[in-house]
C-alpha angles and dihedrals in degrees: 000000000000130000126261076242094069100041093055091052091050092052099049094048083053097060092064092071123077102235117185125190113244117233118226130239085249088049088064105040085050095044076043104044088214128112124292082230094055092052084055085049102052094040087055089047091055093248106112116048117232121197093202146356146181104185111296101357105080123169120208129200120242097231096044084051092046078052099060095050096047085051097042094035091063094039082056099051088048123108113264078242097060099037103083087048 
């Protein structure tokens, strides 16, 4: 078992990294309101940025993810006429 000691040191070496949490696949779908398969979806077709993945169980980070709906919030709001440019 290690000492209180140890653990201390560990922590605090921690704390020096920026660790984010990951969001799920099911995180996504759910801030989104939108299918767990169209995340999939988005994420295959290059749309949606995904920090890491193992076949089907990809994590996302939140400010990638704050990214994509600011992006896609003011492509949205534009004219028809402005959005191919």
């Amino acid at each position: 078992m290690r000492s209180r000691k140890t653990l201390v040191s560990s922590e605090s070496r921690l704390s020096q990294f920026s660790i984010k949490p990951l969001l799920t696949t099911e995180d996504v779908a759910s801030i989104l309101r939108i299918n767990v398969r169209t995340v999939q979806r988005l994420v295959r077709a290059r749309r949606l940025p995904v920090c890491t993945g193992a076949g089907k169980h990809w994590r996302f980070e939140e400010d990638a993810l704050r990214e994509y709906i600011r992006d896609t919030t003011v492509l949205a709001s534009r004219p028809k006429a402005l959005r191919a440019a």
